[in-house]
N, C-alpha and C positions, 0 to 999 in steps of 0.2 A: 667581393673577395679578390676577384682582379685588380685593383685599386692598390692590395697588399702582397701582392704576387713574390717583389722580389724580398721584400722583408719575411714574408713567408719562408722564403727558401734559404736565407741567411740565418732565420734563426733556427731552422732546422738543422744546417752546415755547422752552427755557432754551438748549435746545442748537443753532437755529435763530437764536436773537437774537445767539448769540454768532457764530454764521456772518455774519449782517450784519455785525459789526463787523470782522469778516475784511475782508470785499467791502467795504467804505468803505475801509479801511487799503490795499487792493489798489489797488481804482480810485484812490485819491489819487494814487497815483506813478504810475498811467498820465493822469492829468489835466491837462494843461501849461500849457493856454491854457480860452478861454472856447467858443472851436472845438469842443476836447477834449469838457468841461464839457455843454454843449447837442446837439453830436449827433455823438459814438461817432466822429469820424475818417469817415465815408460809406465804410467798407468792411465792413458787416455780410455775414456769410453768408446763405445759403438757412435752413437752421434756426434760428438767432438772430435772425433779422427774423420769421421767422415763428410762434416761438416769445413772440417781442415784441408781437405786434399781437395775438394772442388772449386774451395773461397781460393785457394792458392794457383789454381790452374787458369780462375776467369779473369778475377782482378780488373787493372784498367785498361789490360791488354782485351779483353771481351768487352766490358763497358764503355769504354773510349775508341780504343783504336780498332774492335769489332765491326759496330757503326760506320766508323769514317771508312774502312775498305770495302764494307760494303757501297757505302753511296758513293765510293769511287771506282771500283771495279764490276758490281755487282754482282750474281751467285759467285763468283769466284770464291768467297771470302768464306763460303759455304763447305769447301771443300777442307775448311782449316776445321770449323767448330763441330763438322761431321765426326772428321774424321778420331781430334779427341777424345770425342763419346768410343770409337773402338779401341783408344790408346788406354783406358780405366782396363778395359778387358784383360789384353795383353799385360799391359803391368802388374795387376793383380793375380794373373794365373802366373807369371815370371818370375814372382818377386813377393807377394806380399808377407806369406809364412817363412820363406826362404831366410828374406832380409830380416826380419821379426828373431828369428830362431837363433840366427849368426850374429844379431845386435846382443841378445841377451848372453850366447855364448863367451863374446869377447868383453863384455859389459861396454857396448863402445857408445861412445857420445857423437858420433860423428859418422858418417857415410865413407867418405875415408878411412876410418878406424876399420869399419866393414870387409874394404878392399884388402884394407892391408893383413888382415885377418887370411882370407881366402885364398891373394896368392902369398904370400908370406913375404912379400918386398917390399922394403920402405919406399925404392924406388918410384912404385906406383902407386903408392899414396902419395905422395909429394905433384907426380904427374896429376892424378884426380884434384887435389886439392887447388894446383894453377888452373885445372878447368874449369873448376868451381867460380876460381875468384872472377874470372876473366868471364864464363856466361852472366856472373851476377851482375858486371857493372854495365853489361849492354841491354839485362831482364830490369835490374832496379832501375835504370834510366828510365824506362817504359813508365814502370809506378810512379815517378819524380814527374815527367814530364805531361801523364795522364791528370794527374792531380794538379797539376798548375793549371793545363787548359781549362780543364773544366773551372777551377778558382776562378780564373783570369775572366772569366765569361760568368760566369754569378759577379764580380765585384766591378765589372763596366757598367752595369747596370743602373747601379748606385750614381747619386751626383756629387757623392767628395772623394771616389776613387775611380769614375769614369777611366782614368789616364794612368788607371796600373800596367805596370809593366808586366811579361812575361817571366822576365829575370826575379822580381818582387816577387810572382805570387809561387817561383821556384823555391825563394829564402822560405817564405813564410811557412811553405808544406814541410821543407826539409826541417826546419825548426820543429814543427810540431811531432813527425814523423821519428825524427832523433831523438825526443825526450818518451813518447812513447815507446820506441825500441830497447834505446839504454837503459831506461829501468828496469820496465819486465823481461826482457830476451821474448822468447819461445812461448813463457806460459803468459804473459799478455794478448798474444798471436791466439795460440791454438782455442784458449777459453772464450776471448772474445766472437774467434770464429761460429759458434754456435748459435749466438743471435745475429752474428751482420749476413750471415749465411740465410737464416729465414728470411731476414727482411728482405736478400737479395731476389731469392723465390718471391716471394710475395711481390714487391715492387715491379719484378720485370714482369708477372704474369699482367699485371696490372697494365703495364704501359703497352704492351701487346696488344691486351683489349683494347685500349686510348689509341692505338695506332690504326686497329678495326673501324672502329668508329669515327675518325676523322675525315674517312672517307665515304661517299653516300653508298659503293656498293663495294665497301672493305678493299681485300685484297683483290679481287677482281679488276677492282677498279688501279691499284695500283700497278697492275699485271699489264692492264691495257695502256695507261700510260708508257708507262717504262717502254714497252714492245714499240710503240708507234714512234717515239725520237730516238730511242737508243735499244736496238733490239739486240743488240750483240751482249747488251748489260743483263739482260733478263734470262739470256739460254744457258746450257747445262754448265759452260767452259768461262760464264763472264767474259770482261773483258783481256783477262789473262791468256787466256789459252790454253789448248788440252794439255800440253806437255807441262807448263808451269803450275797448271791446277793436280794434275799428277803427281808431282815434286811434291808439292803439300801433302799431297795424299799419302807418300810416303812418309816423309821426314815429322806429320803431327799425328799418324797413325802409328807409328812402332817409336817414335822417338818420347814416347810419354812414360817409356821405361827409363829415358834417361834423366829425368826431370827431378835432381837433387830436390829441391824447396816440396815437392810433392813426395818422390818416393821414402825419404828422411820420415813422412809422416807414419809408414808403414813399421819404422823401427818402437813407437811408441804406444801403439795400442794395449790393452791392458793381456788380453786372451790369443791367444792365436786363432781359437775356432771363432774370432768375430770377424774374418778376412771375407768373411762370406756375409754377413748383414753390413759391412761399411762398402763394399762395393753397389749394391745396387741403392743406398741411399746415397751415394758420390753419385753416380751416373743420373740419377733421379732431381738431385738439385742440381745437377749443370744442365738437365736440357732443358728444364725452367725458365731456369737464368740464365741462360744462351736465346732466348726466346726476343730478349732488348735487341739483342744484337743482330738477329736479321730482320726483327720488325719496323726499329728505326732506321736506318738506312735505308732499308728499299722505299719505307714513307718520307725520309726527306727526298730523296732525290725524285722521286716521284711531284712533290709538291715544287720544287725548283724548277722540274718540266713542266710543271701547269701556268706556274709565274706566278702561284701564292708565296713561294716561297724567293727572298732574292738566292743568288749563286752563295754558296760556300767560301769565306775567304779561305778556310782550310777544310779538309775532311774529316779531320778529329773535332770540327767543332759542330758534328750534326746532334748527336746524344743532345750535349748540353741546350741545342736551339730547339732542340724538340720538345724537350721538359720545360722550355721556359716561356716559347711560344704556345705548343699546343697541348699541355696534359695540365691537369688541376694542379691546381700552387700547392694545396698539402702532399699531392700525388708526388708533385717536382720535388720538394721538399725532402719525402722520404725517401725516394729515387738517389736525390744527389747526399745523401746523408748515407745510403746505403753500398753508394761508390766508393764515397772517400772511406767507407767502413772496408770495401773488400781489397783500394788501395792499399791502405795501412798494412790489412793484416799481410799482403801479399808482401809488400815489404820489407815487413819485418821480419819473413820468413827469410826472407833473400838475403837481407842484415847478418840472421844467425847464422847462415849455412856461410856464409863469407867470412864471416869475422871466427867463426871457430876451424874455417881455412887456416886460415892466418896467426891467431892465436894457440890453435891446439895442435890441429895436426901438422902441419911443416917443423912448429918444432918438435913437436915427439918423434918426427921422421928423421930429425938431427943427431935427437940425442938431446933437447937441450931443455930446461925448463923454468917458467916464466914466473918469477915473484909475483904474488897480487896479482892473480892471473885475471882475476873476475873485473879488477877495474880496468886493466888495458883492454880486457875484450870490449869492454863499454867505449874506450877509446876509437877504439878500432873499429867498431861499427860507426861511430863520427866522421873518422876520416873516408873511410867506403862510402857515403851518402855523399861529402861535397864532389868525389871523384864522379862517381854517380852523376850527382846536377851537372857537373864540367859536359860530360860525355852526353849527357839529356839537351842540354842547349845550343849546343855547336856541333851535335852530328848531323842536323840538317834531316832527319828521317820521321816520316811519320809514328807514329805511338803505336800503331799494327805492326811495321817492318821494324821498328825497332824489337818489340817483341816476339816477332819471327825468327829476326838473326838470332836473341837470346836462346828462346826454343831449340834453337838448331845447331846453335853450340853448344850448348848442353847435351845432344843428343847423340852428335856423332863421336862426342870424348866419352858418355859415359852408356849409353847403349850395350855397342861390343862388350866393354869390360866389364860392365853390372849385367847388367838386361843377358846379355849371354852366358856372358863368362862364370856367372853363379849360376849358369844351371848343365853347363859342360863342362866337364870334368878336364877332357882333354886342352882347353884354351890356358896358354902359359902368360906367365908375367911378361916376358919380352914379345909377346902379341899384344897384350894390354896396352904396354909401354909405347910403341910404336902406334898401335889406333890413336893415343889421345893426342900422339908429338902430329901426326899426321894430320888429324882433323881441326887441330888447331891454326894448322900452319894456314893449310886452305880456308880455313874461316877469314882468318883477321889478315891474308893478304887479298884477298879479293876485296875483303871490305873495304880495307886501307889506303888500296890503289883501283879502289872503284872501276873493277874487271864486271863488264858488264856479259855475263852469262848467256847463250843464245837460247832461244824459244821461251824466254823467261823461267831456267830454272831455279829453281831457290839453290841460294849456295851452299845450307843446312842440309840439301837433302842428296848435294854431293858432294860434302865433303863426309856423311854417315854413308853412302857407298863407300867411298876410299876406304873408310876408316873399317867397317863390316868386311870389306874385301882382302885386307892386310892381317886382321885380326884373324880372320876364319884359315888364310892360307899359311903364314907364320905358325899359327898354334897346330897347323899338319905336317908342315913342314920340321918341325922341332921336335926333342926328345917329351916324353908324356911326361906333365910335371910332377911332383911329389905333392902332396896336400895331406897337412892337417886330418890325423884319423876321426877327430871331432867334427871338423870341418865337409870333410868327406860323406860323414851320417846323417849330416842335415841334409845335402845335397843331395841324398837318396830318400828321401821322406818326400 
């Protein structure tokens, strides 16, 4: 069976992409309207909402770029996928009925709608909505860019595409990526998440044992490695450091409130009393499936310090060499079948919540309204995915820090304003408004002008201090807002 290894895995990849175009052709005839389109009808079940919000959190940001920081930093990388697992808690006690209650109040199709509901300013819905657009295309890069390495490294393999480019195997995902999102929106996302979310449990349990076993006395053995040439990769801080593993520790622990593509999913559930059955099966398939991402890493780099393995030309391509080197061909097969499944759907999420940015809410926030709305938003997810590859190819950052900075833009604009601000009454629109101009500004100039931060703090996790710190004093400093007598009674429930 070695013999058929990579044709194994190709036709496994081959036979997944063709399942996408299933699920696009499906979802199109259930898609009617822009309702449709952006959020699933709000009658998701207990296992497809919860299925939805941990396929959305791991994606190829855990698959791909999990891995490479691990076998590049070491437990450092620990202190991101830990801390997540406390960020389900938080956001579900913050947010889950809250958000649920105040979607079906305002009938709103959008996260934005939400806001604009609670403090009553178009203002800050236009604000949220820039947030939105602007985390998605440094989050969707992540997906675009996740999905090409690993393509790129299945189709070297082969002897009549040995010599693909990176740029190629960016068209070819975005191709397929854009025909499945354009058709179905949301409900090709969240439906399909239900099987690619098992297979993701399953596979990564799987490869975990495969990574047990490669070794003759498992983790043990990989423990003693690591510690004898690189012991600062193995201790509690990795190679990051306490302060910068801190940073994380904040900004992917309380910033999973701010996680539009994830918390949007909370507006859709069918019952309110299932906020309590989709949290612990969320939390229950991510530590599963977070299980790839510290098993493989710490076993390549392990195997690179024994000299079974050569060095890494990059660190997002451990995942991919691990399944192809050392786990069973059907194994690899449904591994890398179950990435590009949790790619997609994660994408696609990031698609909707961008494109109904753009589409719905800036203009409702005008005043203004869009003929044909349902095919521009189809447009308009097209054009968000080439800006996307732009930004995935020539930003120069790994598929983890890419997905870091997204993370953490997302968190420090919509944290304060969501995550807080629906559950304190006192927090005003002009605190809101200010959090997300502030924590914008500090994201995308540090990033822009490559300000390199001392102790290695992540810039996510201060520019959501500024941003907490502006919001909390502003909304004390100011008169008590007026709220919604509707609005008000959720917010005491």
């Amino acid at each position: 069976m070695e013999a058929y290894r990579n044709p194994i895995i190709l036709g496994f990849v081959a036979l997944y992409m063709l399942l996408c175009i299933g699920v696009g052709i499906w979802a199109l005839r259930r898609t009617k309207s822009t309702h449709d389109f952006f959020m699933a009808g709000r009658d998701l079940g207990v296992m497809v909402t919860a299925f939805a919000v941990f396929s959305s959190t791991l994606s190829g940001f855990g698959f791909v770029g999990g891995p490479g920081l691990v076998y590049k930093m070491g437990m450092s990388s620990v202190w991101m996928f830990v801390c997540i697992i406390m960020g389900y808690n938080i956001s579900f006690y913050l947010l889950a009925k809250r958000l649920r209650l105040l979607a079906e109040l305002g009938n709103s199709m959008s996260l934005p709608d939400v806001v604009a509901l609670r403090y009553g300013k178009e203002s800050t819905r236009i604000l949220v909505s820039v947030a939105i657009i602007l985390g998605v295309l440094g989050y969707l890069a992540t997906q675009i860019l996740a999905m090409a390495v690993v393509l790129k490294d299945i189709l070297i393999e082969t002897d009549f595409l040995s010599a693909i480019s990176l740029e190629m195997c960016v068209i070819i995902s975005c191709s397929i990526l854009v025909f499945y999102s354009v058709t179905g929106g949301i409900v090709a996302s969240v439906y399909s998440d239900l099987i690619q979310g098992g297979v993701m449990v399953v596979a990564a349990t799987l490869v975990f044992l495969t990574v047990v076993f490669t070794f003759d006395n498992g983790f043990g053995e990989i423990s003693r490695t690591i510690q004898e040439h690189d012991p600062e990769a193995i201790g509690p801080w990795g190679t990051l450091g306490m302060i910068g593993c801190l940073s994380w520790f904040f900004v992917f622990g309380l910033g999973g409130s701010g996680q539009p593509h994830v918390i949007t999913k909370m507006m859709m559930y069918k019952k309110v009393s299932d906020a309590k059955h989709i949290l612990p099966v969320s939390i229950g398939g991510y530590l599963f499936s977070a299980l790839l991402w510290v098993g493989i890493g710490l076993a390549m780099r392990a195997l690179v310090l024994q000299g079974v393995q050569p060095e890494l030309s990059s660190p997002d391509a451990a995942a991919s060499q691990f399944l192809q080197n050392y786990a069973h061909p059907i194994l690899a097969g449904v591994v890398f079948a179950g990435l590009f499944a949790a790619i997609m759907s994660t994408a696609d999420a990031f698609l909707n919540i961008g494109t109904a940015a753009v589409m719905h809410d800036i203009p409702k926030a005008l005043g203004k309204t869009i003929q044909n709305d349902l095919f521009w938003a189809r447009m308009t997810t097209v054009l968000i995915t080439v800006i996307a590859a732009i930004f995935a190819l020539y930003s120069g950052d790994l598929v983890a820090i890419l997905g870091a900075f997204g993370w953490g833009t997302f968190a420090a604009a919509i944290v304060p304003t969501v995550g807080i601000g629906f559950n304190w009454k006192r927090a005003t629109p002009l605190a809101a408004n200010v959090a997300i101009i502030s924590s914008l500004s500090v994201n995308f100039i540090i990033k822009i002008f490559k300000i390199g931060l001392p102790y290695n703090i992540d810039v996510g996790a201060l520019s959501l201090f500024i941003s907490l710190t502006l919001f909390i004093s502003i909304s004390l400093l100011s008169q008590p807002p007026t709220i919604d007598p509707d609005v008000e009674a959720v917010m005491d429930i």
